[in-house]
Structures are given as C-alpha cells and as structure tokens.
C-alpha positions as CSV (number, residue, x, y, z in Angstrom):
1,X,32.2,18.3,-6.3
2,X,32.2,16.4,-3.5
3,X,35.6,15.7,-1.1
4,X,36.2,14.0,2.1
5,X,38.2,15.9,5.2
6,X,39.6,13.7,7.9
7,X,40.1,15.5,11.4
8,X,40.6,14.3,14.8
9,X,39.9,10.9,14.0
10,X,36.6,11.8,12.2
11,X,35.6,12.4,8.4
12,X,33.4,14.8,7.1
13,X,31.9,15.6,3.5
14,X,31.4,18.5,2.2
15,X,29.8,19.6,-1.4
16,X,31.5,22.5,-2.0
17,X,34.5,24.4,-1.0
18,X,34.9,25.6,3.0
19,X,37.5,26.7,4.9
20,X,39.5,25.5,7.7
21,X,37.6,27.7,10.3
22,X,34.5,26.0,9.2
23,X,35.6,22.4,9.7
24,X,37.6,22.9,13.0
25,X,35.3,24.7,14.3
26,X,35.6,28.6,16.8
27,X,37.7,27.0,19.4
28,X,40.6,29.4,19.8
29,X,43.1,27.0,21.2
30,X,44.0,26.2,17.8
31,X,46.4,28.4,16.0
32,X,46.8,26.8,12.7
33,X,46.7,23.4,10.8
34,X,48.7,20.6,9.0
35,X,47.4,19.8,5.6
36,X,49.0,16.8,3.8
37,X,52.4,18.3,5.7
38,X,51.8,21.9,4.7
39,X,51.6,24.2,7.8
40,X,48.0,26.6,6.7
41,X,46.3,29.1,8.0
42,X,42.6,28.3,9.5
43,X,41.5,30.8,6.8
44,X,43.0,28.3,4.4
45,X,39.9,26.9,1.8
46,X,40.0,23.4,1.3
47,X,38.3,21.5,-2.2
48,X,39.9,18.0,-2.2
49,X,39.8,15.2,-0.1
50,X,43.1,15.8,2.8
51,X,44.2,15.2,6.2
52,X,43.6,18.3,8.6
53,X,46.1,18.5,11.9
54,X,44.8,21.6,13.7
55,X,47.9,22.5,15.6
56,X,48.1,24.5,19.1
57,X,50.8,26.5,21.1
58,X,51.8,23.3,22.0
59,X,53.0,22.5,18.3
60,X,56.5,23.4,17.1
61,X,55.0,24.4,13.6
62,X,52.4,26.6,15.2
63,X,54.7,29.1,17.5
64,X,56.6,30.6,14.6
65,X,52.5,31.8,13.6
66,X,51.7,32.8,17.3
67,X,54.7,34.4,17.5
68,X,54.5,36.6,14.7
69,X,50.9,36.8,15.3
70,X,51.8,39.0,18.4
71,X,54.2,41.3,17.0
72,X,51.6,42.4,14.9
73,X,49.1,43.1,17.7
74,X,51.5,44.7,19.5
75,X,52.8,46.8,16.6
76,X,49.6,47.8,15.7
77,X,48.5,48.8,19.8
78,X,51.7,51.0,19.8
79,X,50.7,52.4,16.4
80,X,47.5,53.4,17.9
81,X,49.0,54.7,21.4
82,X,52.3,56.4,20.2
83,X,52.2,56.4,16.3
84,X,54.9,58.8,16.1
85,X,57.3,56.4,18.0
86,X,59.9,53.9,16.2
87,X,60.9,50.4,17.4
88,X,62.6,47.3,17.2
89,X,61.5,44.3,17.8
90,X,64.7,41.4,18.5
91,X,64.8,38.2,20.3
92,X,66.1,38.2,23.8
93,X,66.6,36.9,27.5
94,X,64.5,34.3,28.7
95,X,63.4,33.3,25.3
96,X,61.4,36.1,24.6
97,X,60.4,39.5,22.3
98,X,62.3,42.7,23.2
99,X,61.1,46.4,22.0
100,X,63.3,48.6,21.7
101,X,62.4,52.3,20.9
102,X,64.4,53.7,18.1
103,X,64.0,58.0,18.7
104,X,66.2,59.8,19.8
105,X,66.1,60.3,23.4
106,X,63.3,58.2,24.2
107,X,63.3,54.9,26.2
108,X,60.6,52.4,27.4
109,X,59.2,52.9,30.6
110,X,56.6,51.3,33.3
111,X,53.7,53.6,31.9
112,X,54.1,53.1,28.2
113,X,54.2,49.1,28.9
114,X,50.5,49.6,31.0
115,X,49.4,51.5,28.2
116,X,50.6,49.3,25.5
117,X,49.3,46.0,27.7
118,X,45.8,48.2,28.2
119,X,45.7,48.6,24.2
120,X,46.4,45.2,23.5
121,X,44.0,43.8,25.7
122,X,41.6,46.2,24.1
123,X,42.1,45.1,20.7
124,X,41.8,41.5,21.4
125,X,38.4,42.1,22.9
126,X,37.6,43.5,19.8
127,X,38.6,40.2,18.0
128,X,39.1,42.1,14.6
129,X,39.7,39.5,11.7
130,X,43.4,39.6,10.5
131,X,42.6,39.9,6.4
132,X,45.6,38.6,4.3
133,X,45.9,40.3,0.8
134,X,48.0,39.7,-2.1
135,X,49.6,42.6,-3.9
136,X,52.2,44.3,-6.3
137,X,55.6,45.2,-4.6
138,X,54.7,48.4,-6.4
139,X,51.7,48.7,-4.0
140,X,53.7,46.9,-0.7
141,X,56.0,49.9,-0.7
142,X,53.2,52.9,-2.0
143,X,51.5,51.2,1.8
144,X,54.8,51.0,3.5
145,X,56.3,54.5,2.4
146,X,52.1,56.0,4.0
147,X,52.5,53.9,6.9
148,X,56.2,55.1,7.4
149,X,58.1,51.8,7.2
150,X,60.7,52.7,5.4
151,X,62.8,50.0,6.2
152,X,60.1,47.7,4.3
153,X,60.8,49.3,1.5
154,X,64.4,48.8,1.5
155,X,63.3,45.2,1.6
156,X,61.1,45.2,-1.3
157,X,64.0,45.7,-4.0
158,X,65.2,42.3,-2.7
159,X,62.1,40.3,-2.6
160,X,62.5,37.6,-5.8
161,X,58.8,37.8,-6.4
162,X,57.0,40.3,-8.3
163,X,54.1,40.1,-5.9
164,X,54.0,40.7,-2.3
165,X,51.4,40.0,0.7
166,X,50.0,42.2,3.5
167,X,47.4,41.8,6.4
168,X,44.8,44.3,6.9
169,X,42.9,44.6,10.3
170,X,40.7,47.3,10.5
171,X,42.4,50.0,9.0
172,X,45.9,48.9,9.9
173,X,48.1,47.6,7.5
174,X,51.5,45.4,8.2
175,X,53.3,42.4,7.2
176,X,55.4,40.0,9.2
177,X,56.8,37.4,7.0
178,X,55.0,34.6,8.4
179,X,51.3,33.2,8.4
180,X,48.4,35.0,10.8
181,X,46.2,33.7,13.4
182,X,42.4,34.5,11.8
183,X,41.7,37.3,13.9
184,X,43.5,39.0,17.4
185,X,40.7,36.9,19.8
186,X,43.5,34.0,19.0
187,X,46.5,35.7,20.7
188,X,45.4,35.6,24.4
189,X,48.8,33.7,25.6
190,X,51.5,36.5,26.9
191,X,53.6,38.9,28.9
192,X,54.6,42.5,29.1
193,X,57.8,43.4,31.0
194,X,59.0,46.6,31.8
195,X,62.8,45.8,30.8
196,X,65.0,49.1,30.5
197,X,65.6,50.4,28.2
198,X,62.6,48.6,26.1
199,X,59.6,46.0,27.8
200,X,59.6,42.1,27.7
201,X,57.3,40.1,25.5
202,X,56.5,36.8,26.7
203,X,54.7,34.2,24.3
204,X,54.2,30.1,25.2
205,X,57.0,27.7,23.8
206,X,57.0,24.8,22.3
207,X,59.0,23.2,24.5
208,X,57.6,24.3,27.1
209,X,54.1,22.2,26.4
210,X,52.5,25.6,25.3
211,X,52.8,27.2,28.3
212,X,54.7,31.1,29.0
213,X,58.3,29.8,30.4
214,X,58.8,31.2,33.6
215,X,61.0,34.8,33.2
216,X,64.7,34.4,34.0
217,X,67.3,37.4,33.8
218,X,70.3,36.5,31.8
219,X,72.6,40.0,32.0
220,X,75.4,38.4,30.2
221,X,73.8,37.2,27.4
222,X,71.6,40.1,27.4
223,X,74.9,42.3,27.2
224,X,76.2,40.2,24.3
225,X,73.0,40.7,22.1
226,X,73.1,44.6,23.0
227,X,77.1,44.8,22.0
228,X,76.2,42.8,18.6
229,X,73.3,45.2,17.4
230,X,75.8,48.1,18.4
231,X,78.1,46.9,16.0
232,X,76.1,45.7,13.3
233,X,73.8,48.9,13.6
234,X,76.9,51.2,13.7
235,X,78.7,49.0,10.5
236,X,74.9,49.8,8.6
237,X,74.5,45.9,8.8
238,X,71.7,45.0,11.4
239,X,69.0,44.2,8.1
240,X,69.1,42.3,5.5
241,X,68.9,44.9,3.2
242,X,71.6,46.8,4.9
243,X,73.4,43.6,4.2
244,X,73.2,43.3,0.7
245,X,73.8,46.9,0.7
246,X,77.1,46.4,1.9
247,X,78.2,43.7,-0.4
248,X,76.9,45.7,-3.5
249,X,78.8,49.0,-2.6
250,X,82.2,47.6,-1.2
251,X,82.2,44.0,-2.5
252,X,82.9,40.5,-1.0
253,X,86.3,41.0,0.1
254,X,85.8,44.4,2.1
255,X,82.6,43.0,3.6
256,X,83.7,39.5,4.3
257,X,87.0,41.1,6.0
258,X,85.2,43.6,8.1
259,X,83.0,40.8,9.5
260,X,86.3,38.2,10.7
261,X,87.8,41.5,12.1
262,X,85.3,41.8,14.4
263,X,86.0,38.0,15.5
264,X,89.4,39.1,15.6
265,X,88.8,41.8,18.1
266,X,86.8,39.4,20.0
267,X,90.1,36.9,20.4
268,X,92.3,39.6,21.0
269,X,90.1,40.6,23.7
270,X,89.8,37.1,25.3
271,X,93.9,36.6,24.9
272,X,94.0,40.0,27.2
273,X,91.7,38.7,29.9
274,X,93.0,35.2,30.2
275,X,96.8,36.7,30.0
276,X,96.2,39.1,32.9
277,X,95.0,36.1,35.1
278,X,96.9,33.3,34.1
279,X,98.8,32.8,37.2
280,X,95.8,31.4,38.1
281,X,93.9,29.8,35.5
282,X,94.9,26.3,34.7
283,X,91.2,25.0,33.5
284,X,89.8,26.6,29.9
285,X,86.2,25.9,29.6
286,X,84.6,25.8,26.3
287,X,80.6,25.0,25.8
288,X,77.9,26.2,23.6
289,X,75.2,25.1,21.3
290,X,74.8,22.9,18.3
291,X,76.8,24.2,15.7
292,X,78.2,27.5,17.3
293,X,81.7,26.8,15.9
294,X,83.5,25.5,18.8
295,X,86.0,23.3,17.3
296,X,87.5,26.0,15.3
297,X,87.0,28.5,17.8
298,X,89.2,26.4,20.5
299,X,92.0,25.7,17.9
300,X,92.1,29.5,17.5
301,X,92.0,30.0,21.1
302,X,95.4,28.4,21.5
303,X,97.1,29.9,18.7
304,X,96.0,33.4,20.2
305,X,97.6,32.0,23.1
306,X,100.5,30.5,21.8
307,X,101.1,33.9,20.6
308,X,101.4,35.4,24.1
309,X,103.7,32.7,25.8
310,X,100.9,30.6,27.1
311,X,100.6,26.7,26.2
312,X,97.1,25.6,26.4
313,X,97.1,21.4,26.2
314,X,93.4,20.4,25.2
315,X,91.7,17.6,26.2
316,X,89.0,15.5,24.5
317,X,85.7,15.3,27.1
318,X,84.7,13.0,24.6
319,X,87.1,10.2,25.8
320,X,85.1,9.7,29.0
321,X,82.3,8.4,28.0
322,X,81.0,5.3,29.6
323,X,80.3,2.1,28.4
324,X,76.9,2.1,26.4
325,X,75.5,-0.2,29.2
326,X,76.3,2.1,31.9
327,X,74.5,4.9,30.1
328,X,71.6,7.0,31.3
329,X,68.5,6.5,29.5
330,X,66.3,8.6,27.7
331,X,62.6,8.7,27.9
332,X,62.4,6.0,25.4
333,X,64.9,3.7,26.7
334,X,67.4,4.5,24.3
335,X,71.2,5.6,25.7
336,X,71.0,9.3,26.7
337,X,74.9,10.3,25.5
338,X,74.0,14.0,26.2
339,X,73.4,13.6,29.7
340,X,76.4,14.9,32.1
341,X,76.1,10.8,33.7
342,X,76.9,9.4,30.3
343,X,80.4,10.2,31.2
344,X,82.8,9.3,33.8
345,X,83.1,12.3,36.1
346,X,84.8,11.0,38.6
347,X,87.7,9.5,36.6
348,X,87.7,13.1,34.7
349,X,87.6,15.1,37.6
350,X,90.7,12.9,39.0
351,X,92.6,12.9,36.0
352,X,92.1,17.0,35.6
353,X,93.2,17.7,39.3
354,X,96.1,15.1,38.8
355,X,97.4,16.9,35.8
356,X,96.7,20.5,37.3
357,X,98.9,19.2,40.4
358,X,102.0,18.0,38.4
359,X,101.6,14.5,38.2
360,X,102.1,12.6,34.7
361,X,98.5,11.0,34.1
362,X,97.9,8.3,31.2
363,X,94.4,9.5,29.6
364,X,91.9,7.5,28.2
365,X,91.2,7.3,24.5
366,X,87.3,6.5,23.8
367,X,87.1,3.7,21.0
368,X,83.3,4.5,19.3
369,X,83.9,1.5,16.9
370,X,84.5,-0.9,20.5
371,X,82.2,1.3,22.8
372,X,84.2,1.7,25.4
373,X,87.5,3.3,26.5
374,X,91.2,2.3,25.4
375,X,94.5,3.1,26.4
376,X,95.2,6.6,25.7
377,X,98.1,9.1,25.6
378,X,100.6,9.8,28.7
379,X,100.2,13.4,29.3
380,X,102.0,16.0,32.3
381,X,101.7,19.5,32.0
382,X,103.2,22.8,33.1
383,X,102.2,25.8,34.8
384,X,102.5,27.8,31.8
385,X,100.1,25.1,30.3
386,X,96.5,25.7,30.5
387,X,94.3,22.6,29.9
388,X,91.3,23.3,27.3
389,X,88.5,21.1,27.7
390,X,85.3,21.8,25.1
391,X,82.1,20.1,24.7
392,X,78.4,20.2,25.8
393,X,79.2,19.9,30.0
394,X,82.3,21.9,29.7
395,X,80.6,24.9,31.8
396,X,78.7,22.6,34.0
397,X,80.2,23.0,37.6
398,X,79.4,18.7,37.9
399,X,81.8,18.1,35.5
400,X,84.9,19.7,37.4
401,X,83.6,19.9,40.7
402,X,87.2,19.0,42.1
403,X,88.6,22.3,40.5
404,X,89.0,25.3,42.5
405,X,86.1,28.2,40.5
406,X,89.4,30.6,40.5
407,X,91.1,28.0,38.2
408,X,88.7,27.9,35.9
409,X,87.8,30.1,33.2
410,X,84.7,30.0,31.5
411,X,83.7,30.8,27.9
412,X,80.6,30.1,26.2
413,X,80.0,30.5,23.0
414,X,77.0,31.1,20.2
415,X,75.8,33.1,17.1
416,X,74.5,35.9,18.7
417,X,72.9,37.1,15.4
418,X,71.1,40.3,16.0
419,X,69.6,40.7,12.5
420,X,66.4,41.3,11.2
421,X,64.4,41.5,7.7
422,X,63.4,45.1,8.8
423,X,63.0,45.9,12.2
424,X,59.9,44.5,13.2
425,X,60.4,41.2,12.1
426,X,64.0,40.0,13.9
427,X,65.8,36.7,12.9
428,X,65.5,33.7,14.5
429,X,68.9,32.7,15.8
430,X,68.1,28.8,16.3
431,X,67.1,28.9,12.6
432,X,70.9,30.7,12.4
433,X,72.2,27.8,13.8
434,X,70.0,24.9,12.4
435,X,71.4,26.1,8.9
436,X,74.8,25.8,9.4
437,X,74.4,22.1,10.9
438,X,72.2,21.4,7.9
439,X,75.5,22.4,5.6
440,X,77.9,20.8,7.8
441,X,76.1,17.6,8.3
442,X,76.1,17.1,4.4
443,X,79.3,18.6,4.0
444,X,81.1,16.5,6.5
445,X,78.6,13.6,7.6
446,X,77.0,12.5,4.2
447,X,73.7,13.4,6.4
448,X,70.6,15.1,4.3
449,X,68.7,17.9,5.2
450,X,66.3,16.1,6.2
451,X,68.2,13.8,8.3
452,X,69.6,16.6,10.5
453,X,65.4,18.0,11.0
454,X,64.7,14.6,12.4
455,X,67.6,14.9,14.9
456,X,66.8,18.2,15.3
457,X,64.1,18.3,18.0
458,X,66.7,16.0,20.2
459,X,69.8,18.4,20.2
460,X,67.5,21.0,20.7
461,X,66.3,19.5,23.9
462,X,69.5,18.8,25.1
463,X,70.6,22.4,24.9
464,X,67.6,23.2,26.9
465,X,68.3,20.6,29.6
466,X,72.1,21.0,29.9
467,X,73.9,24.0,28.0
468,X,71.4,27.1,28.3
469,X,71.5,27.5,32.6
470,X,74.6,27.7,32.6
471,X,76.0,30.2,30.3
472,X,75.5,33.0,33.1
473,X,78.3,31.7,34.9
474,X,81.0,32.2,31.8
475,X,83.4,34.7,32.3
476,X,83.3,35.3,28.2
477,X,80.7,35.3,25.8
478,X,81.8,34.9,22.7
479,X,79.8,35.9,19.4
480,X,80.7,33.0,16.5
481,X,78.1,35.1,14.1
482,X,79.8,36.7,11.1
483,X,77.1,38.7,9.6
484,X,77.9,37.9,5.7
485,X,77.8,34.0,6.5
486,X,74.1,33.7,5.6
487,X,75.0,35.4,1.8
488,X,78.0,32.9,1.8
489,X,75.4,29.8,3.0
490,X,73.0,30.4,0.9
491,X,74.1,28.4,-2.5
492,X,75.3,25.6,0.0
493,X,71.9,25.4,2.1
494,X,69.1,26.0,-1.0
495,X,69.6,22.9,-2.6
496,X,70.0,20.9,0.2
497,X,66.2,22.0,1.4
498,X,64.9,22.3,-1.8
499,X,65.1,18.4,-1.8
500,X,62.7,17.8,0.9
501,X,59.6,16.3,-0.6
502,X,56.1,18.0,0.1
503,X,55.1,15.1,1.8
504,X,57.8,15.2,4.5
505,X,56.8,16.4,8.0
506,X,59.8,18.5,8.1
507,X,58.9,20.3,5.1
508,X,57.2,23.4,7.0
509,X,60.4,23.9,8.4
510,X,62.7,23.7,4.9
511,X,59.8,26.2,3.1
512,X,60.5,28.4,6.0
513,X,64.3,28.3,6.0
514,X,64.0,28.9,1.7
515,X,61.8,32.0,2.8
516,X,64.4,33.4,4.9
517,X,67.4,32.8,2.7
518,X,65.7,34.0,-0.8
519,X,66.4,38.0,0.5
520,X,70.1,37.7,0.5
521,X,72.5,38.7,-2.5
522,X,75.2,35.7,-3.1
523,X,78.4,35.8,-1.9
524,X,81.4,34.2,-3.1
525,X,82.6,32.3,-0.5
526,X,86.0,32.3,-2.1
527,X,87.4,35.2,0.4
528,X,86.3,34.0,3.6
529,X,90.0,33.0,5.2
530,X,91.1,29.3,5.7
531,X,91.2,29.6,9.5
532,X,87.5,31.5,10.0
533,X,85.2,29.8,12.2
534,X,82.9,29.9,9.5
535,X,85.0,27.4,7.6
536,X,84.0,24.8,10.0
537,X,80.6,24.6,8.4
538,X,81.3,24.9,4.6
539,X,85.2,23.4,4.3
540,X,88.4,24.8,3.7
541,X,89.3,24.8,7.1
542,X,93.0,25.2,8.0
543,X,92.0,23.0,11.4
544,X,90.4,19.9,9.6
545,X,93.0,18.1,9.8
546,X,94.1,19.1,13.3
C-alpha cells in the first residue's frame, strides 16, 4: 500500500502507515497539523495520499490545542503539589487563564504559584507523552469519580455518545475536550501570575503572531467576570450540566425568566446611576463587540429612561461616514470602514457640541446605496434630553474629543459568559459571540455559516485594534449573557454548521462549535420575551422594526 504525503512544499512516500510525528519530524515548534482541512493531532496515523499543514502557535487552529494543552499540565502539577486542593480554571484579563481555588478558606498565593511554576517546569523536562485513549462513559466516570472530578461526571449523563476519550500521562488521567500536544516537551510558551485571589496563566495568541501578549490589568472587566460567576454559581448555573439541571427541574419558563431578571437588574441598576447624575450627563456612550446585543440593549436603555423622566434622543454614528474615496485603507488596499478615520469626526464632534449647547442642527443621513452622505433630519434637543450615540468608536475619546469627560457617560457592553463544561475546562466567550452572529447573519442577512467564518478573522481584528483598550474607561459594564441562550441557540446554530463541507478551511472551527453545543438540553425558545436582547439574534424582536 503505497501513498504519497505532501508537506512544506515537498512529497514523500511511504509503504506503510506512519504518523504525523514521523513525517514532520521532533521540531517542537509545531503544535498540530491540517489534513485535507481537518485540524489532527501529530499523533494522527496517516494511510492515504493527503496534504499535511503542520500548524504553530502562530496558527488560529492550533491555540485552541496549546491552550488546552496547558491546563492539563498545569492541572496535573497542582495535582501532584496540592492534590487535596479544588480549582477553577475561567478566561480572564489580558487574554489569559485564571485559577481559582475552590476550598473553603483557601486562596492563591505568591508561594503556591513558585511551586506550581517549579512543578511545571519539572514536568516538561520530563517530556512525558500525552497518551489519548478511547473509552466507555461507564469507565470516564468509574476514572473521574477515583480521581475526584465529580463535576466530570455530572457531565457524562449529557454526553450524546456512548463512548468517551481521556489522556493518560504517566499515571495521571484527565480530559479537556480538545485535542493534545504529543507529549508536555511541546508546551514551553507561558506565564504564571500571582493574581489574588487565584494566579495568571499566560499562553501565545494568535493574533499576537504566536508570541505571550504583553500583561495588561483590566479591574473593570475583571470585576464583571467575578460578579457573573457569583451569580451563575449562586443560581447552580456556572456548568453546563448545572444548566440542563435547571431546565429539567423548573422548566423553560422559570429558567428562561430568572436569566432576563438578572438583565433586568442590570438596567434598573444603570437607570439609578445615570438618574443620579443627569444634571450632568448629556452624551450616552454605547460600544462593544461583534454581536454583544447593542441595538436592543440601547432601545431598552431609553425606555428604562423614559421611565424615569429622562428623554434620551439617539443618534446614528453610522451617518458619518466618509465618502469611500476618502477612506483609510487596509493592509490590502481595500477601504478600512472600521477605522475611527473612516468617519468624519470633526463634523460629528461639531454637530454633538452644537446640539449639547442648544442650537437646532440638520444631521446628516449616510446613503450606502450612493456612498456618501445626504440630507438628514433637523434635530434640537433639551436638557432633559440625553443624546445616545452606539457603535464600534462610541467609547473612543477621538470620537468626541470636543465633549467635556463629565458629560459623558460610558457603557460598554459584552457576553461576559462565565461558564464552563466542568470546571477545568471554561467556555470560550469569543466562540459565545461568534454563534450568535452566525444565527443572526442567516437570520437577518441571508449570510451562511460559512460566510460569517470568512469575515470572521476581520471583525475580530477590529475589536482588537479599536474596541478592547478602551473598555476600562466605561463607567458601566454591562453583561448581555443570558445563561439559557446557548439551549435556546442550539436548534438555530446546528444546522447552520452542520452544512460546512469537510473540505472547507473553516470547518475545524464548525466541528468545534458542534462539540460545544451537543452537551446542552433544548430549549423552547418560545418563552424568551419579545423585547430580550437575545431576540436580536434569533427574531421576534419587539425593536425590529424600530
């Protein structure tokens, strides 16, 4: 049997089946490899002739590997240090890994991280082979329930499969929903952190050309992760199983109730602050990522304000953009519309200050069929009339620079989903995010799944470059996550992915997202309320038409 494999611009024969290892050879640089579009491990064996991508930290298919790679080390260092102790492993500040220990009365501290970095650094020394096994869920949990991951077996009863798989390295066992590295010698990129009350893990990015990204502090988005895993942890709701749990015991209308009550708080909450300084205020800033349900969060930002005498009057950022000519470029010469230059700030800037000072302006209305701006509506507003502007720039201090910081209040807003599959495997919240534009876009835009991955690598770096530094300086946070949406988004989002063809580049990412969503219990979307910022992403919005 004799097959051709074509690697780094070379082909080789072989006679009889090898594996991966054995063709790219022991550099360590590589974490895993693209095979006719399927992301595989380097233990993978190949038989037929195919098309081998090894793929590095550099590689947006390879992180999610890395990444999970290093949980297991440094779940199985802390095992071997502290087995007794508990944790949590969720994503946090500065794009990285926090641990969180679960005992009572116990915290993180400066000596535990030097022992656990001491351990680790140990252990990939040792370069122990990472040995993937595939067993009953019978046996999963007989391991689990030894090991003490109980919260694995909760899991179990809601995988779909009768089998399950587990990695073995030396005589440590654990699992972490995601492909391995071939042995802990691969996982030499990171950082420990002492971060109280838990320590830092640092791993390369992506988008960061494979490097670690340079630690930043981020206390107010730090404080809005920590305030949703109180909640979800105190409602029994901060895993999947606990999840499904909750649907199962009070059903879909007590669970999907709870979940917008706690969005209700939230506005309530906001109304309060804004109220007690309205005197001042006169500017509304709304910004957030792709898909964080802005629209329908700023329509029922003014109702909640409506309902305590205020008046907000929004205003479409949108209707100063610039001719295409006069448009910033991209790196591949194509207009750049998310850059802040893309728009006219200086006629925004004028007309906000002009309005904020009493005078009657005529706004401009941006025609997208003519590319360019019209004549738009004649607009004067009162004191007791707050302007609302939302959009990418909102928050960013270029785009109002004529406004006075005390007139301005700023509110930034994202799924701050702090959920995991059991707690040491934590859920992405981009993949949160890239699931409910996948719904919408079809929903809404006509767009496939597959046409929203392709365009997905460019919002993404326009979050980086213009949304993310600036969401320190909001005065709110708001959490759009409603912790039942993925149940609801599940019978919307499967058969959108489960269209993408093997063969597609983007199909790594669709099996992954399919892995993710096959643990949750359906839910009838059927309760969720007309006006819920979900709605934005599945229809039956009250605002679509607003």
């Amino acid at each position: 049997m004799q097959f051709k494999v074509k690697i780094l611009g070379q082909e080789k024969t072989f006679n009889k089946p090898v594996s991966v290892l054995e063709v790219v050879g022991d550099s360590k640089e590589y974490i895993c490899v693209r095979i006719d579009n399927r992301v595989r491990e380097l233990t993978y064996m190949l038989e037929k002739d195919c098309v081998v991508e090894p793929l590095t930290c550099k590689d947006r298919d390879s992180i999610k590997i890395y990444e999970a790679s290093l949980r297991y080390l440094v779940a199985m260092a802390m095992h071997n240090i502290a087995k007794n102790i508990q944790f949590r492993f969720s994503y946090n500040v500065s794009r990285s890994i926090f641990l969180q220990i679960l005992n009572e009365n116990k915290t993180a501290s400066t000596k535990l991280t030097l022992e656990l970095e001491k351990e680790m650094h140990r252990l990939i020394k040792e370069d122990l082979p990472l040995v993937r096994c595939k067993i009953s869920k019978e046996e999963a949990i007989r391991i689990y329930e030894k090991e003490g991951f109980l919260d694995k077996t909760k899991l179990m009863k809601y995988r779909p499969e009768k089998d399950a798989h587990i990695y073995t390295c030396g005589d440590y066992k654990n699992y972490m929903y995601e492909r391995m590295v071939p042995s802990l010698g691969y996982i030499k990129k990171w950082r420990l952190k002492f971060y109280s009350p838990g320590i830092i893990i640092q791993y390369p990015r992506s988008e960061c050309n494979g490097e670690i990204p340079e630690f930043k502090d981020a206390p107010t988005y730090g404080r809005t992760l920590k305030r949703a895993h109180a909640w979800a942890s105190i409602a029994g709701i901060d895993t999947v199983a606990g999840i499904n749990e909750m649907t199962r015991n009070y059903g879909a209308v007590d669970f999907i109730n709870m979940c917008e009550h706690s969005h209700n708080a939230q506005f309530a909450e906001l109304g309060d602050l804004i109220e007690k300084d309205i005197d001042s205020i006169r500017l509304i800033c709304i910004a957030g990522p792709s898909s964080s349900g802005k629209t329908t969060f700023a329509n029922r930002l003014r109702i909640e304000l409506l309902s305590r005498g205020i008046r907000p009057i929004r205003v479409s950022i949108d209707d100063y953009y610039l001719p295409k000519d006069a448009v910033p470029k991209d790196e591949n010469g194509d207009p750049d519309l998310e850059d802040v230059k893309a728009l006219d700030i200086e006629l925004f800037n004028k007309n906000i200050s002009d309005l904020i000072e009493g005078y009657e302006v005529e706004l401009p209305k941006f025609d997208f069929t003519l590319g360019r701006r019209v004549k738009g509506r004649t607009l004067k507003v009162g004191l007791d009339e707050p302007i609302i502007i939302e959009g990418i720039h909102a928050l960013n201090d270029m785009l109002t620079n004529s406004i006075p910081r005390h007139q301005k209040f700023k509110i930034y807003i994202a799924p701050q989903a702090q959920i995991n599959f059991d707690n040491q495997n934590p859920m992405s919240l981009t993949d949160l995010r890239l699931l409910r534009r996948i719904v919408r876009d079809y929903q809404f835009r006509n767009a496939s799944a597959l046409e929203t991955l392709e365009m997905w690598p460019s919002v993404r770096k326009g979050e980086f470059k213009w949304i993310y530094d600036n969401q320190e300086g909001a005065d709110f946070v708001f959490n759009s996550f409603l912790v039942y949406e993925l149940s609801v988004m599940k019978k919307y989002a499967l058969p959108l992915l489960s269209k993408i063809d093997r063969d597609s580049p983007y199909f790594p990412i669709a099996e992954r997202l399919i892995r993710m969503l096959k643990f949750f219990d359906d839910l009838d979307d059927k309760w969720v309320p007309c006006n819920s910022v979900f709605r934005e992403f599945i229809g039956g919005s009250c605002y679509a038409d607003v």
